[in-house]
Each structure stands twice: as structure tokens, then as C-alpha cells.
C-alpha positions as a Python dict, from the first residue, in 0.01 Angstrom:
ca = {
    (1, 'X'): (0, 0, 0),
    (2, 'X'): (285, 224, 71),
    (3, 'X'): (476, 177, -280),
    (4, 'X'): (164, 184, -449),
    (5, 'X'): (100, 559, -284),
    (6, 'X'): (443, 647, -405),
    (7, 'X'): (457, 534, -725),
    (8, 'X'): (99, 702, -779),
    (9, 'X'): (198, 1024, -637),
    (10, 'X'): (584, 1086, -705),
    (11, 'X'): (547, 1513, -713),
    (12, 'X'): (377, 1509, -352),
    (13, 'X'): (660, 1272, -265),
    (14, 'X'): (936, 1436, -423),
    (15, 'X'): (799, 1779, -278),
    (16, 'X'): (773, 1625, 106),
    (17, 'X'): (1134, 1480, 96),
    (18, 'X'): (1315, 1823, -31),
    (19, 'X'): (1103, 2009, 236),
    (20, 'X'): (1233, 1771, 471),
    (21, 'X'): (1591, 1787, 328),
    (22, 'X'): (1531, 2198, 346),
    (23, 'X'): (1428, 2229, 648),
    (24, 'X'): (1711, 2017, 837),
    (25, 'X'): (2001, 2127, 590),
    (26, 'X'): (1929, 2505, 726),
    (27, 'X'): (2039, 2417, 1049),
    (28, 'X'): (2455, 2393, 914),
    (29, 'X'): (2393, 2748, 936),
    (30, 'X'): (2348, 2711, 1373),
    (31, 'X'): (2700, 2487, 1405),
    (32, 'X'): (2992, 2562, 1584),
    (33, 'X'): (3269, 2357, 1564),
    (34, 'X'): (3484, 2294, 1845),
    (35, 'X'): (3756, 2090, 1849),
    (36, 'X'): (3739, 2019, 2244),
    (37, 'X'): (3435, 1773, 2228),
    (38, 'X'): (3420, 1782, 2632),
    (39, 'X'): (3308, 2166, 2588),
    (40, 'X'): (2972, 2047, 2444),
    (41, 'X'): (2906, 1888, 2776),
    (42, 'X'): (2686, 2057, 3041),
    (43, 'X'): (2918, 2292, 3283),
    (44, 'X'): (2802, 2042, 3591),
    (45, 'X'): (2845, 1702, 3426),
    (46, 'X'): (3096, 1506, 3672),
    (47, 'X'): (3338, 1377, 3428),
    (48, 'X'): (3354, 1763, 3204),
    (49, 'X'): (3484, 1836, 3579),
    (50, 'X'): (3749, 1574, 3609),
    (51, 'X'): (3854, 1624, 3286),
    (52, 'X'): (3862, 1981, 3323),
    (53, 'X'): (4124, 1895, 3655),
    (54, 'X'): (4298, 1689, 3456),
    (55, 'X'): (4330, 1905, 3186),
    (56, 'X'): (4462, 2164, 3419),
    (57, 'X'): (4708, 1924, 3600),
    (58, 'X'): (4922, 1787, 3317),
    (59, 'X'): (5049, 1952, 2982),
    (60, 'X'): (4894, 1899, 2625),
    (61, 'X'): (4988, 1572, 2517),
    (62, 'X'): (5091, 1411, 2837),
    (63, 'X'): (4735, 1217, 2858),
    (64, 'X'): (4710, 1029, 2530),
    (65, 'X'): (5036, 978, 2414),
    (66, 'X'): (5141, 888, 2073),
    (67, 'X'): (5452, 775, 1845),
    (68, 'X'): (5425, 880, 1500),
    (69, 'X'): (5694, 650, 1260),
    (70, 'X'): (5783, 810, 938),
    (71, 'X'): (5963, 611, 702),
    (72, 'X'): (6062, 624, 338),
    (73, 'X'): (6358, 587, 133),
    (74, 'X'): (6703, 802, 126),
    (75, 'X'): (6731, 955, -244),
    (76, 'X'): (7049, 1182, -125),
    (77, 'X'): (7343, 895, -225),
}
């Protein structure tokens, strides 16, 4: 019954999908992008807290750690 409403009525479809598609596309316009994903969280939340002490405690980079390996091959002979 569904398909058969489609197929039979693919403007009112068509029309009702790009309003949809409209109406939540306009909200890119309302981001903010913030690269601290623990910001988004409510001021009160217990662990935006301990992170936040953390975060003041120790330097950038001291809690997650990494190694980064570059390799390749020596061209200067």
C-alpha cells in the first residue's frame, strides 16, 4: 500500500522529501565547531569536571600519548 501511494503520487513525494531535506540542511547554518568535544558537555556534568582537573594538572599531550613513525627511502646517495 505504501509503494503503491508512491509510485501514484511521485510530485507530492518528491515535494515532502526536499522540504524535509530543506528544512534540516538550514540548520549547518546554527554549528559551531569545536575541536574540544568535552566543551559540548553541560558545565556540571561530573566527568567535564574531572577532565577539566585533569586538563589543568598535566600539559597537552601528556594524557594520550602517541609515536608517529615516518619512514621512506634516502634519495640523497
Amino acid at each position: 500500500p505504501i509503494a503503491k501511494f508512491v509510485v501514484g503520487k511521485p510530485g507530492l513525494i518528491g515535494g515532502a522529501v526536499l522540504l524535509f531535506l530543506l528544512v534540516t540542511g538550514a540548520n549547518v547554518f546554527n554549528l559551531q565547531y569545536e575541536f574540544n568535544s568535552v566543551k559540548n558537555f553541560p558545565k556540571d556534568l561530573p566527568s567535564r569536571v574531572a577532565f577539566e582537573i585533569v586538563e589543568d594538572q598535566f600539559n597537552k599531550g601528556d594524557l594520550a600519548q602517541s609515536t608517529v613513525l615516518v619512514t621512506g627511502q634516502n634519495l640523497s646517495q
